[in-house]
VOBA-1610 file (N, C-alpha, C; in pm, whole numbers, padded with zeros to 5 digits, always signed):
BEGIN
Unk+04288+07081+05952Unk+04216+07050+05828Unk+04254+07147+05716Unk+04270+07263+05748Unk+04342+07387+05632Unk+04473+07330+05582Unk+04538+07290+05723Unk+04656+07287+05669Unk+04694+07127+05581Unk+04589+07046+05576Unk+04572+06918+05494Unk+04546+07031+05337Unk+04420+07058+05331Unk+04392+07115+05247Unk+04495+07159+05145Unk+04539+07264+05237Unk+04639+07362+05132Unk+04776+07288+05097Unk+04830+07187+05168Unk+04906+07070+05139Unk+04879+07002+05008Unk+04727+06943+04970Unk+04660+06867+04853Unk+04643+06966+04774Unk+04645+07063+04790Unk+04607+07156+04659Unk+04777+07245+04641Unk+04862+07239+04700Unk+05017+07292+04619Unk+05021+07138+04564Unk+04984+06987+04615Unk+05048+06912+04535Unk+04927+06916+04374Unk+04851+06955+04401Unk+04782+06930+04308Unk+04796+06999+04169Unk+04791+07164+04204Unk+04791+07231+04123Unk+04870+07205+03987Unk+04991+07204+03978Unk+05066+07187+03874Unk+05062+07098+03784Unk+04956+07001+03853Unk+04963+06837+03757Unk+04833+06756+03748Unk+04740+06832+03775Unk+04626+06835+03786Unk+04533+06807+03627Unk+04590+06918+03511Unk+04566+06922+03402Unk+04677+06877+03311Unk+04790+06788+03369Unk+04895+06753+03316Unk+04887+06585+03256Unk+04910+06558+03069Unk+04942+06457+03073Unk+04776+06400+03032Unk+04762+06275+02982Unk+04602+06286+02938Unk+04629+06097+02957Unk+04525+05999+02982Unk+04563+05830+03041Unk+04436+05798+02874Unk+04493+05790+02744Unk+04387+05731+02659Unk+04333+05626+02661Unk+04339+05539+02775Unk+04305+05417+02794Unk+04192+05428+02938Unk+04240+05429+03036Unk+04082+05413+03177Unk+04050+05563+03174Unk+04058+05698+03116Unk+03995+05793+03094Unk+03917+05777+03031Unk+03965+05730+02879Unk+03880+05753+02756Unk+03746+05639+02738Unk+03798+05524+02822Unk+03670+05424+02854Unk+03578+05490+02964Unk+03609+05526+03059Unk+03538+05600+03179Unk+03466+05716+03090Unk+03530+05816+02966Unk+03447+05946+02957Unk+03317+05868+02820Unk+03382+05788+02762Unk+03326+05737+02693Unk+03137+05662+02746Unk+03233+05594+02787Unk+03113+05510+02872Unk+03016+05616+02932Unk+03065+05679+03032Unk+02958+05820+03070Unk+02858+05862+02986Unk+02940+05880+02843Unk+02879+05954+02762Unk+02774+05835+02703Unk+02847+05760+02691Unk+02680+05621+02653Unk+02533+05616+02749Unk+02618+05614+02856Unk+02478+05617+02976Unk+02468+05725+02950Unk+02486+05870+02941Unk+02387+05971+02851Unk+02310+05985+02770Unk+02339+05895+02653Unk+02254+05820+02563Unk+02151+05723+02588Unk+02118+05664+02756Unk+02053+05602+02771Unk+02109+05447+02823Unk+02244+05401+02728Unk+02275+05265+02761Unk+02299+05212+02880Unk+02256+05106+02908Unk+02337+05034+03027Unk+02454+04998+03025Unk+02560+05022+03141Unk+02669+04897+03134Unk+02635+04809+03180Unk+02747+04740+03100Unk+02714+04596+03117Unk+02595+04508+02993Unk+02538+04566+02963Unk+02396+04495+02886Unk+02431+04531+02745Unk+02457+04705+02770Unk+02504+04747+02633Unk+02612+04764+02578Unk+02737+04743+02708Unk+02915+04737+02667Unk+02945+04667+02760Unk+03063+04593+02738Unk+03156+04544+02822Unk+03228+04645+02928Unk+03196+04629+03082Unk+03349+04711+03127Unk+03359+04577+03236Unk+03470+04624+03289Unk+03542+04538+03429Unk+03514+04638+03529Unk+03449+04681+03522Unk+03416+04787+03645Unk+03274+04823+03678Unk+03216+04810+03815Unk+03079+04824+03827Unk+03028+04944+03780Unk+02909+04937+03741Unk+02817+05027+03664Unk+02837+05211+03703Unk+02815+05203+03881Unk+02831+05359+03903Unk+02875+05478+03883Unk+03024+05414+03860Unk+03123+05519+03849Unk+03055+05589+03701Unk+03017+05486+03614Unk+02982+05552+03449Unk+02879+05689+03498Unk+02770+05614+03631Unk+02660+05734+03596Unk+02695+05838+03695Unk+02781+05830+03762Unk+02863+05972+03842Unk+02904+06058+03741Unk+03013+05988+03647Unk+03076+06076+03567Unk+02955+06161+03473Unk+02854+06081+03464Unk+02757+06103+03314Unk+02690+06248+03375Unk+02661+06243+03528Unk+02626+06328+03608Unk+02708+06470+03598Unk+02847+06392+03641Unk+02901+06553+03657Unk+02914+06610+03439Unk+02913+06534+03357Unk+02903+06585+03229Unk+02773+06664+03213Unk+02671+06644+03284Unk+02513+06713+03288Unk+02533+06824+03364Unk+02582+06859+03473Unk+02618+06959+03530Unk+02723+07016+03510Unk+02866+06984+03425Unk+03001+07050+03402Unk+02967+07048+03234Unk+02913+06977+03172Unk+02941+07010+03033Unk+03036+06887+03023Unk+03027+06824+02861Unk+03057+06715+02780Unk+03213+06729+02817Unk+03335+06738+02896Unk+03468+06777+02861Unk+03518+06680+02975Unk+03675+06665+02881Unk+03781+06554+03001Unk+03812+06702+03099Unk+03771+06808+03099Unk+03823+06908+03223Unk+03725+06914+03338Unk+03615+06850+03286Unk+03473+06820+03379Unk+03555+06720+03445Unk+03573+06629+03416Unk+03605+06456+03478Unk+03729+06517+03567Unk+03808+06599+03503Unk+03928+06647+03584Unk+03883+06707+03715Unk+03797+06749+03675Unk+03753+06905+03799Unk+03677+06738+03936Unk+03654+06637+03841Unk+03585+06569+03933Unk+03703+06481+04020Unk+03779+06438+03957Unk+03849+06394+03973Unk+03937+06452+04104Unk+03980+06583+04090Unk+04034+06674+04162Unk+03971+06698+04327Unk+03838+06678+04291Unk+03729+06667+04481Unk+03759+06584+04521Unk+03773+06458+04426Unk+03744+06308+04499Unk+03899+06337+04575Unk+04007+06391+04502Unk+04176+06409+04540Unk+04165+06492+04704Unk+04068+06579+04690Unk+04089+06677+04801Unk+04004+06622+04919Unk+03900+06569+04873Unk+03818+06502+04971Unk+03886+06366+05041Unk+03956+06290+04984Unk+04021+06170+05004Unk+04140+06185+05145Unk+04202+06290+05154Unk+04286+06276+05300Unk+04188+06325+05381Unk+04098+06388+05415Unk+03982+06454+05489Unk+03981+06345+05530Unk+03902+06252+05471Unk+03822+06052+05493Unk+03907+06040+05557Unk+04040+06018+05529Unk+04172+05951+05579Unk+04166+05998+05718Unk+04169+06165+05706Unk+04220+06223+05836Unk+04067+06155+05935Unk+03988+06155+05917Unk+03850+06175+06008Unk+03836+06002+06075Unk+03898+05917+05949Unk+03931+05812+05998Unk+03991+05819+06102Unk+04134+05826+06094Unk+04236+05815+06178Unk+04194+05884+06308Unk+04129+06037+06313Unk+04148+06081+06425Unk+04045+06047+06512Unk+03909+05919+06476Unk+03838+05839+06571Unk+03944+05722+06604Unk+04060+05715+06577Unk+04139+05632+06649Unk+04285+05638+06715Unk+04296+05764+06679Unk+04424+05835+06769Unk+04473+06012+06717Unk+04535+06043+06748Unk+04606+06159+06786Unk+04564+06267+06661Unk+04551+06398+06684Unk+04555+06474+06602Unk+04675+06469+06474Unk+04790+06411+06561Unk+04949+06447+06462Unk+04931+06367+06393Unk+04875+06225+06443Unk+04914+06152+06378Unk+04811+06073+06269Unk+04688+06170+06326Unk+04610+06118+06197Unk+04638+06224+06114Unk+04700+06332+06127Unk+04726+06383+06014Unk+04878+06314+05928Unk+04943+06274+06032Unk+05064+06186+05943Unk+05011+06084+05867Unk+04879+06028+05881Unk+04807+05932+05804Unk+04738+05982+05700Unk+04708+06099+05672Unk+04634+06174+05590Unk+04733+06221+05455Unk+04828+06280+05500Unk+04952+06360+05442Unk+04979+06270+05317Unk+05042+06146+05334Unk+05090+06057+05195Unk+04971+06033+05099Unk+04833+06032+05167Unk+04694+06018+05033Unk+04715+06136+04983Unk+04783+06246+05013Unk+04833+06364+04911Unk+04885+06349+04813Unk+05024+06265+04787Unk+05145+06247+04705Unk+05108+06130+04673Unk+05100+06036+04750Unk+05078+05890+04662Unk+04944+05847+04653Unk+04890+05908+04543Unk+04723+05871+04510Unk+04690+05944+04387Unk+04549+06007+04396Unk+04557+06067+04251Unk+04618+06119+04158Unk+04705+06216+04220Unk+04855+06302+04120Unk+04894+06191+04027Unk+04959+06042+04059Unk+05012+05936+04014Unk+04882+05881+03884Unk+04729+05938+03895Unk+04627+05876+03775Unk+04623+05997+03703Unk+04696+06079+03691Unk+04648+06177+03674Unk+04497+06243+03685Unk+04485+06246+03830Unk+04336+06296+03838Unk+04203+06243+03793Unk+04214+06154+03747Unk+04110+06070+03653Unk+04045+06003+03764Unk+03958+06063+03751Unk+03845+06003+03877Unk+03793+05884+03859Unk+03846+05747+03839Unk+03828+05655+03791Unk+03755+05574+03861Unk+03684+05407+03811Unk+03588+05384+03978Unk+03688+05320+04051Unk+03811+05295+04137Unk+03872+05269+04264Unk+03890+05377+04281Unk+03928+05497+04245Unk+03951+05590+04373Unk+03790+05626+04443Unk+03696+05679+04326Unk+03580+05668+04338Unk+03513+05596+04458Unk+03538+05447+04489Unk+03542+05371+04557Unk+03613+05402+04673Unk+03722+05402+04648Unk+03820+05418+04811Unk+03768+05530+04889Unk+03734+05676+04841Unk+03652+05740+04829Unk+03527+05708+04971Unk+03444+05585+04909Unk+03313+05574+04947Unk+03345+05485+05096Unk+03443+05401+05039Unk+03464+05290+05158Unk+03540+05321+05296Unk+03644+05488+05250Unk+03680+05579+05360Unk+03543+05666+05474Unk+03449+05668+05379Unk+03359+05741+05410Unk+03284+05595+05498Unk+03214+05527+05453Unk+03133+05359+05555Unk+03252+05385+05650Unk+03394+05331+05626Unk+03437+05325+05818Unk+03463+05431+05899Unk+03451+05607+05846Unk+03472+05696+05893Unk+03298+05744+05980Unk+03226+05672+05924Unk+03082+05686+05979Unk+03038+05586+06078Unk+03100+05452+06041Unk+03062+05320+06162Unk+03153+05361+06281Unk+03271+05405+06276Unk+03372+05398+06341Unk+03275+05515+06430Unk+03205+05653+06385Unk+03192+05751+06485Unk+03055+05663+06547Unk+02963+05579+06474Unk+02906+05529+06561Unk+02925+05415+06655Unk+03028+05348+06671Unk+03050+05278+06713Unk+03130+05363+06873Unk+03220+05476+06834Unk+03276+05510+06945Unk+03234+05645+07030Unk+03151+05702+06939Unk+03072+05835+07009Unk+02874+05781+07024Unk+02869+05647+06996Unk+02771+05591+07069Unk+02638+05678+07024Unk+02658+05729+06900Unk+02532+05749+06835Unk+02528+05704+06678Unk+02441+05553+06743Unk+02400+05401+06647Unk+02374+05460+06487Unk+02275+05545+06491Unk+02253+05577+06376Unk+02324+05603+06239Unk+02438+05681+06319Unk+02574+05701+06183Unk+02625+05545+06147Unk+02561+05449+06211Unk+02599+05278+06160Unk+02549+05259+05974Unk+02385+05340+05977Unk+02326+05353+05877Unk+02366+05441+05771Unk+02446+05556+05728Unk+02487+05618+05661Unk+02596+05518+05614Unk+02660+05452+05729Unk+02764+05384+05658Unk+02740+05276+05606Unk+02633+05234+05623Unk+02637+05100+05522Unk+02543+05186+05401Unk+02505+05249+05384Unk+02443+05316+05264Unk+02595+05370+05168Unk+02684+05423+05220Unk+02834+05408+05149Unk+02855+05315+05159Unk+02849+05170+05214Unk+02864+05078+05177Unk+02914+05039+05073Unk+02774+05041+05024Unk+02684+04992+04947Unk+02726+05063+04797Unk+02678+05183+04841Unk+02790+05237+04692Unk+02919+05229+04705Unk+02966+05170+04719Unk+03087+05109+04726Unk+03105+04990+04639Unk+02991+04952+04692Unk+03023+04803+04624Unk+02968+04829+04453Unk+02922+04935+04370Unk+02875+04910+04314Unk+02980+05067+04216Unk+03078+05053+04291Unk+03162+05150+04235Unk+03296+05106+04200Unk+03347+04986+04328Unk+03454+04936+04338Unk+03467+04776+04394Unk+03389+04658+04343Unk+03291+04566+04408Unk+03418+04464+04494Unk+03545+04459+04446Unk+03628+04419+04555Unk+03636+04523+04691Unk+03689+04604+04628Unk+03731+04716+04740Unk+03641+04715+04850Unk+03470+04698+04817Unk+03338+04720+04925Unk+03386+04617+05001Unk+03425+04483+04974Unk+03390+04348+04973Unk+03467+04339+05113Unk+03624+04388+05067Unk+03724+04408+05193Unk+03686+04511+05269Unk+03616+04598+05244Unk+03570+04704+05378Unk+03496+04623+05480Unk+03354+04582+05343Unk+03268+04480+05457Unk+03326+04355+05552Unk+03404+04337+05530Unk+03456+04199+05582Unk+03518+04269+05691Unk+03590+04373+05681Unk+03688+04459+05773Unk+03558+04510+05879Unk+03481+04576+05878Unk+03409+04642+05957Unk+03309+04513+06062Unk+03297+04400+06011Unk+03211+04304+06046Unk+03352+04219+06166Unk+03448+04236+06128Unk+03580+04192+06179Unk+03593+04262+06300Unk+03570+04393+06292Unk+03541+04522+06398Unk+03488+04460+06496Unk+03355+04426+06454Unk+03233+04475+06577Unk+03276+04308+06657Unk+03310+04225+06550Unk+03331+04099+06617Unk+03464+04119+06698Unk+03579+04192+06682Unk+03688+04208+06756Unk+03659+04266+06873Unk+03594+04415+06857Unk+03539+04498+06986Unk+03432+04411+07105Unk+03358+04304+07025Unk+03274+04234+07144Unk+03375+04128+07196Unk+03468+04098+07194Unk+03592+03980+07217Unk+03674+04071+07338Unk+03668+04205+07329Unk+03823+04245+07390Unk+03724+04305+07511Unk+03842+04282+07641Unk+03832+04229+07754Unk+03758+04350+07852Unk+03798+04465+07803Unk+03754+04572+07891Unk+03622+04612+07871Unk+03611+04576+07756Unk+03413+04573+07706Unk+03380+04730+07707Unk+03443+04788+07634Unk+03437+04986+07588Unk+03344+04954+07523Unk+03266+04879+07458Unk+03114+04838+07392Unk+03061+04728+07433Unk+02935+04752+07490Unk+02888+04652+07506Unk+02806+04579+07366Unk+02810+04428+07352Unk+02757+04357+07276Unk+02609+04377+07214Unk+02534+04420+07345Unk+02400+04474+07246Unk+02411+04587+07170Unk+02488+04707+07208Unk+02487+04813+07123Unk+02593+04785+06998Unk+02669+04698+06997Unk+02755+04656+06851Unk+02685+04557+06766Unk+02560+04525+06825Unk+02470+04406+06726Unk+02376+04526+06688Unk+02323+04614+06771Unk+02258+04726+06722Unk+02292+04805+06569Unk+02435+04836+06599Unk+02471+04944+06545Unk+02538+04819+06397Unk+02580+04679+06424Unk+02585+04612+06301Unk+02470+04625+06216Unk+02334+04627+06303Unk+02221+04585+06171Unk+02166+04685+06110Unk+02200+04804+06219Unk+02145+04922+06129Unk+02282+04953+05992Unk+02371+04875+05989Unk+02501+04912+05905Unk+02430+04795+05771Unk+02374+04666+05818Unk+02336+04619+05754Unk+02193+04706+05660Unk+02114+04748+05718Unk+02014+04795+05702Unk+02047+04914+05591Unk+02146+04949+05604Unk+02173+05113+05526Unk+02211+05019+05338Unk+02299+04890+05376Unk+02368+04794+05266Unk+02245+04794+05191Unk+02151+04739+05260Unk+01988+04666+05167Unk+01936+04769+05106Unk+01902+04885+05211Unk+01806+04938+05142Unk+01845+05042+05018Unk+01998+05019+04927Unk+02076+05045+04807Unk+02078+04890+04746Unk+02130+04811+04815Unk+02153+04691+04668Unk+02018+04642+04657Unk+01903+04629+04723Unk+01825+04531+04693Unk+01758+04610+04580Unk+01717+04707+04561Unk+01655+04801+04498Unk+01767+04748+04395Unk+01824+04842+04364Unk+01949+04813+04258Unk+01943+04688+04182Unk+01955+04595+04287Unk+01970+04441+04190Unk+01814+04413+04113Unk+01712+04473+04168Unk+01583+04449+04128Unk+01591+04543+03992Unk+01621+04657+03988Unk+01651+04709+03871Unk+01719+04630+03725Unk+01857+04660+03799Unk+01894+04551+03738Unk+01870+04481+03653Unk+01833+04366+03732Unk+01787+04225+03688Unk+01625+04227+03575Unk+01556+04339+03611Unk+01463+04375+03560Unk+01488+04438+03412Unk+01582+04516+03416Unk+01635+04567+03230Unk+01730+04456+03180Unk+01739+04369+03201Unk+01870+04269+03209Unk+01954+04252+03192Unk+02045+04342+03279Unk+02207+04388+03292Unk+02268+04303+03402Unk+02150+04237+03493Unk+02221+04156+03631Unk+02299+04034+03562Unk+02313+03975+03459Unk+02334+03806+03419Unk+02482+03863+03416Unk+02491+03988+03276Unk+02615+04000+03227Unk+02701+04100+03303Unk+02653+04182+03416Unk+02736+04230+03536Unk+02766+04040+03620Unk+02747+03978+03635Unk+02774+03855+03715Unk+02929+03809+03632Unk+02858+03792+03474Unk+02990+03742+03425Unk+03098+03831+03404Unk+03093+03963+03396Unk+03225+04079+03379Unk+03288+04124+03472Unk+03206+04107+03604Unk+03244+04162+03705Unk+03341+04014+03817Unk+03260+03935+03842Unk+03254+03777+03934Unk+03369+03725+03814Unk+03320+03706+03720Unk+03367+03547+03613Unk+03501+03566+03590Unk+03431+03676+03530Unk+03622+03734+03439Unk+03781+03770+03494Unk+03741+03827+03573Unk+03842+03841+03659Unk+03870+03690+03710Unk+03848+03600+03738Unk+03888+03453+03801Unk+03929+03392+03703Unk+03858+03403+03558Unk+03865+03305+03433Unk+03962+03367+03362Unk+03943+03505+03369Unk+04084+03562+03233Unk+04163+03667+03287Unk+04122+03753+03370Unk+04200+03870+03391Unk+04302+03840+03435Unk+04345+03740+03569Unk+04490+03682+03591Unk+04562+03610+03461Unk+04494+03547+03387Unk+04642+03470+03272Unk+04676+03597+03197Unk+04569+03735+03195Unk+04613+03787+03084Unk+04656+03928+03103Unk+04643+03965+03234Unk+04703+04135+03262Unk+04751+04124+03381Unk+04797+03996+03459Unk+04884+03992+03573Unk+05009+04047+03548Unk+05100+04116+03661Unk+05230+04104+03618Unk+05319+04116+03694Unk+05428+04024+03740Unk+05517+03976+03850Unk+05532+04081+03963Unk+05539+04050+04093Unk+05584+04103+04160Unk+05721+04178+04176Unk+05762+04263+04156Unk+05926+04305+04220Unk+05993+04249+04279Unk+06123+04217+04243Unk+06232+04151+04294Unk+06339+04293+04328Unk+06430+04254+04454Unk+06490+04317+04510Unk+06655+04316+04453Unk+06645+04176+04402Unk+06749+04122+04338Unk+06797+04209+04210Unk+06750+04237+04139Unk+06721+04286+04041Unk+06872+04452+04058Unk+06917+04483+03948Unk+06976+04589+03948Unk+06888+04747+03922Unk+06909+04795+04031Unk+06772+04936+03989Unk+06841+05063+04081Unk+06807+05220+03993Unk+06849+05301+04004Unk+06765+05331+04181Unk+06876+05441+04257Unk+06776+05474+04370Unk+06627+05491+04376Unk+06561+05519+04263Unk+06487+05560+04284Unk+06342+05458+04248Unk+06425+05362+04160Unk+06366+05217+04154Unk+06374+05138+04249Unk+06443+05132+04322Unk+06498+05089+04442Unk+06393+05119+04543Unk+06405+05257+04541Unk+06256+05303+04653Unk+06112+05251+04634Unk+06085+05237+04513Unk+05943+05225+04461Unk+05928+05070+04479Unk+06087+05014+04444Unk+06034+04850+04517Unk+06012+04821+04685Unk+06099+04889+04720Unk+06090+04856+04868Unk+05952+04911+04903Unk+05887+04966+04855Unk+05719+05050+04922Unk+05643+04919+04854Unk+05674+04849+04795Unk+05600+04700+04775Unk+05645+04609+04878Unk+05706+04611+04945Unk+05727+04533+05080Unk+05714+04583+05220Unk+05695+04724+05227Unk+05652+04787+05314Unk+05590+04730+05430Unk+05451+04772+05303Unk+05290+04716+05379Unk+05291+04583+05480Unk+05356+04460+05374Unk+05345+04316+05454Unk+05410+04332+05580Unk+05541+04368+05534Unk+05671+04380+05656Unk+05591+04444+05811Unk+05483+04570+05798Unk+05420+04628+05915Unk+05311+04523+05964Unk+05216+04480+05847Unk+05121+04458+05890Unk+05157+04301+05953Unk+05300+04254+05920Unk+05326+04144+05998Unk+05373+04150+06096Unk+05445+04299+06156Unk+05453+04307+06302Unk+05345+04346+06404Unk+05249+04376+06372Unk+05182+04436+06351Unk+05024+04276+06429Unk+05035+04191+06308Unk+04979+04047+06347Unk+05074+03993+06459Unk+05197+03999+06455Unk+05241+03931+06610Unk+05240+03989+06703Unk+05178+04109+06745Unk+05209+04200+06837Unk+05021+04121+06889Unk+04936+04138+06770Unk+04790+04039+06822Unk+04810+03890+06880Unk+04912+03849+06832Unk+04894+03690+06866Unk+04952+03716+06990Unk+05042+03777+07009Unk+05105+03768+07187Unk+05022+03814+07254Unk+04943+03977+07260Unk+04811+04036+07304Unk+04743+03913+07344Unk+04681+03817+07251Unk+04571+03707+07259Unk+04635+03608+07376Unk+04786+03565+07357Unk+04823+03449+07442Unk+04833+03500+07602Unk+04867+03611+07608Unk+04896+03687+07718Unk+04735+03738+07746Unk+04635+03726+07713Unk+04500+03786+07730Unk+04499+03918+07767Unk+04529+04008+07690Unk+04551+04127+07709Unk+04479+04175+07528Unk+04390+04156+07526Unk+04282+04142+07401Unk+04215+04268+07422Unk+04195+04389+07425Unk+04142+04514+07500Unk+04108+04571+07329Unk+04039+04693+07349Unk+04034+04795+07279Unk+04118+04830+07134Unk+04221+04859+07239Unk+04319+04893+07148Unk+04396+04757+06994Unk+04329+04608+07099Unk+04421+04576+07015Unk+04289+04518+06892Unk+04150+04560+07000Unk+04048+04498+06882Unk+04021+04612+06720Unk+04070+04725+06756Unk+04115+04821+06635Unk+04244+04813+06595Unk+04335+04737+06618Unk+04438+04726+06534Unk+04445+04551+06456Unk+04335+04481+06527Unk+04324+04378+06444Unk+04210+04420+06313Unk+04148+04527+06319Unk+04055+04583+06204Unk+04142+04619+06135Unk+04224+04707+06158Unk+04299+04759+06052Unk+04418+04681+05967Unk+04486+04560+06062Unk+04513+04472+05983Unk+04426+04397+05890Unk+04328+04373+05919Unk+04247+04281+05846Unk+04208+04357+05663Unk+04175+04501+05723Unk+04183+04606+05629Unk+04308+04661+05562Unk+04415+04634+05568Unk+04490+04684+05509Unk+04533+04533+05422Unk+04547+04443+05486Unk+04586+04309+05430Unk+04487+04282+05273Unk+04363+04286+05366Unk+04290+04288+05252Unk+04288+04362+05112Unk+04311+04531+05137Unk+04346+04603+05005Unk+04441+04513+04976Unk+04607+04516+05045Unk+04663+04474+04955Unk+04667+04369+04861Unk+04573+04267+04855Unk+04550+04153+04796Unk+04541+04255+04657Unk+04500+04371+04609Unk+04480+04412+04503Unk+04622+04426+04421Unk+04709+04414+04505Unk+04840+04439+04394Unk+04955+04293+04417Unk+04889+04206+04448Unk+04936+04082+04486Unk+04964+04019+04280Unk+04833+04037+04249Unk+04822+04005+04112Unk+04889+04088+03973Unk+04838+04195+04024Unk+04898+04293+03927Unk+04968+04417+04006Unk+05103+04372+03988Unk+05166+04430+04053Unk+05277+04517+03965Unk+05182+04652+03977Unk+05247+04750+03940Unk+05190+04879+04019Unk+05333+05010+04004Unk+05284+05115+04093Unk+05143+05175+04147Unk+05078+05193+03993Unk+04930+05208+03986Unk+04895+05123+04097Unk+04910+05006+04084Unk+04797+04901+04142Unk+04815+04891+04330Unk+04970+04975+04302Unk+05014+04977+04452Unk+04936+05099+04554Unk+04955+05201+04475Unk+04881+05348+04552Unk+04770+05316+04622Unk+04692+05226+04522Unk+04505+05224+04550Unk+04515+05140+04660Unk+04614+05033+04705Unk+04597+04971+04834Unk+04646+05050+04956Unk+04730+05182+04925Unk+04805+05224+05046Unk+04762+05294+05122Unk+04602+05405+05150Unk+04489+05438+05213Unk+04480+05373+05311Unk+04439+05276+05397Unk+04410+05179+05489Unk+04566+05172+05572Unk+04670+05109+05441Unk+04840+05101+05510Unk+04878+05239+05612Unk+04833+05365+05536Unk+04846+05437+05639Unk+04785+05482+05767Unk+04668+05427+05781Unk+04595+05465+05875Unk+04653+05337+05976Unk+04684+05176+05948Unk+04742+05134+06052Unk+04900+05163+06128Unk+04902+05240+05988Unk+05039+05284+06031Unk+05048+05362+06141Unk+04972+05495+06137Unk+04975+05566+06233Unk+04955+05534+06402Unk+04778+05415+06354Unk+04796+05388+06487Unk+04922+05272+06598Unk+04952+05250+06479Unk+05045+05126+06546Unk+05191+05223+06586Unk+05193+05324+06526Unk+05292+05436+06600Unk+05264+05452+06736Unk+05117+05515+06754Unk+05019+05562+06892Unk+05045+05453+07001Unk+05041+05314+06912Unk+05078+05173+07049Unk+05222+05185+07096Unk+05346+05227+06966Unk+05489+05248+07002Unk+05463+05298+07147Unk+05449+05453+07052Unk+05465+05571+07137Unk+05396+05540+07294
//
C-alpha cells in the first residue's frame, strides 16, 4: 500500500497544479460556489451532471477556502484514494501482485490526464470502487453487514455519476445472481439474498430521502429532464464524436492511444468465451461467477466512450478494465 502510494504521488506531484480545464472546472467551481449561495442545481442552473458533486466541492470551499487550489487539493485525494479502491478491489479477488498490477495504471491513466479536477465521474468512480470494494468483502469474508455501507455508496453514486451507479448496480446484482448459479456453492443462496437486501437497504435509505427533498423544493422534474432526457434527445447529435480508426495514418504515439481503444473489447471478448465454454462444459464455479461480474462491469463502463469517443472519455471507463484484467491473468496463470 506505501509502495502504491508513493508511486501516485511521484506521478502526481509535478502536474498536479499544472495547466487550468476553463470549461468542467470552471462550471464545477462555479456551480459550488452557487450552492453556497443557497441555489439548487438543476432548479436554479442547468448542468448534465447530478447535483452532488456541486455540494462536495461547495463543502471542501467551506473548509479549504473559495480557491481552484481547494478543488485541486480535492481533486488530488480522490487521485490518491482511487488505486487504494482499485487495489482493495482486486485483492478480494486475487493475488497481492496482481491486484497491485491492477491498481498501478489508475496512477498514470486517470486524474493526471483531467488535470486533477475532481470532477463528478471521477468523484463517482471514486464511490462506485468503494459499493463493490465493500459488497465484495461482504459477500466473501461473510460479514453481511458491509452489504449496507455499500449500497449507501451506492447510492451516492448515483447521485454523483447517475450512469456510472447504474452500471455498478446492474454489475453487483449480476454478482450475487452469478455466485448463486455456480456449481460449488462458496455462497449459499440465503446468505447472497441476505446480503443483496441489506445492499438494497443501504440504496433507499439515501435516495428515498433525497428524491423526497428534491421533489419537495422542485428540482426533481428538471433533474429528470437534464439528467434522463437530454442526454437521449441532444447530447448524442451534438457532442458525439467518431470512434478511432486504425486505418488512419498516425504517429507512434497516436497509434498507441488508438489501440488502448480496442484493448478493452478485444479482453473482455476473450474473456466472454472463456464463460460460454465454462457454461457448455458446466464448469460454472466461483471463479468464473466473478469473472462474469467483471465482464459485465467493465463492458458496461465502456459503453461510456462508445459515444464520445475521445481519450478523456476513455480513462474514466478503464478502472473496472483493469481489475478484469488482472484477474483473468490469475485464471492464465
Amino acid at each position: 500500500m506505501a509502495l502504491l502510494l508513493s508511486f501516485a504521488l511521484a506521478i502526481a506531484y509535478p502536474r498536479w497544479r499544472a495547466g487550468i480545464d476553463w470549461r468542467d472546472e470552471g462550471l464545477l467551481a462555479y456551480g459550488a460556489v452557487r450552492v453556497t449561495h443557497g441555489e439548487v442545481p438543476h432548479r436554479d442552473f442547468v448542468s448534465l451532471q447530478p447535483p452532488l458533486s456541486f455540494y462536495t466541492a461547495a463543502g471542501i470551499f467551506k473548509l479549504c477556502g473559495t480557491s481552484l487550489a481547494s478543488l485541486r487539493s480535492f481533486g488530488l485525494s480522490i487521485f490518491l484514494l482511487s488505486p487504494i479502491l482499485a487495489y482493495g478491489v482486486a485483492r478480494n479477488l486475487t493475488s497481492p501482485s496482481l491486484a497491485f498490477a491492477a491498481a498501478v495504471p489508475a496512477c498514470i491513466l486517470g486524474l493526471p490526464y483531467c488535470s486533477f479536477v475532481p470532477l463528478a465521474v471521477w468523484q463517482g468512480i471514486a464511490a462506485s470502487l468503494a459499493a463493490v470494494l465493500f459488497f465484495l468483502a461482504a459477500v466473501f469474508s461473510r460479514r453481511q453487514w458491509l452489504a449496507f455501507p455499500a449500497g449507501v455508496f451506492s447510492a451516492v453514486s448515483l447521485f454523483l455519476r447517475h450512469d456510472q451507479a447504474v452500471y455498478t448496480m446492474m454489475s453487483i446484482v449480476a454478482l450475487t445472481i452469478a455466485l448463486g448459479l455456480a456449481r460449488d456453492e462458496f455462497v449459499s443462496g440465503t446468505y447472497l439474498k441476505r446480503a443483496l437486501l441489506l445492499w438494497l437497504a443501504g440504496i433507499a435509505i439515501v435516495v428515498i430521502p433525497a428524491i423526497l427533498v428534491w421533489w419537495r423544493i422542485g428540482a426533481l422534474p428538471e433533474m429528470f429532464r437534464q439528467l434522463i432526457l437530454f442526454p437521449f434527445a441532444t447530447y448524442r447529435k451534438t457532442s458525439s464524436l467518431p470512434f478511432p480508426r486504425l486505418i488512419a495514418w498516425r504517429s507512434l504515439w497516436e497509434t498507441s492511444v488508438v489501440l488502448l481503444f480496442y484493448l478493452p473489447p478485444f479482453v473482455q471478448a476473450i474473456a466472454l468465451l472463456y464463460l460460454v465454454r465454462s457454461s457448455i462444459s458446466r464448469q460454472f464455479r466461483r471463479r468464473e461467477a466473478i469473472l462474469a461480474f467483471l465482464v459485465i462491469w467493465s463492458v458496461l463502463f465502456y459503453l461510456q466512450v462508445i459515444i464520445r469517443s475521445d481519450f478523456t472519455h476513455l480513462v474514466i471507463t478503464l478502472p473496472s478494465f483493469f481489475i478484469l484484467t488482472a484477474f483473468r491473468l490469475s485464471i492464465v496463470r
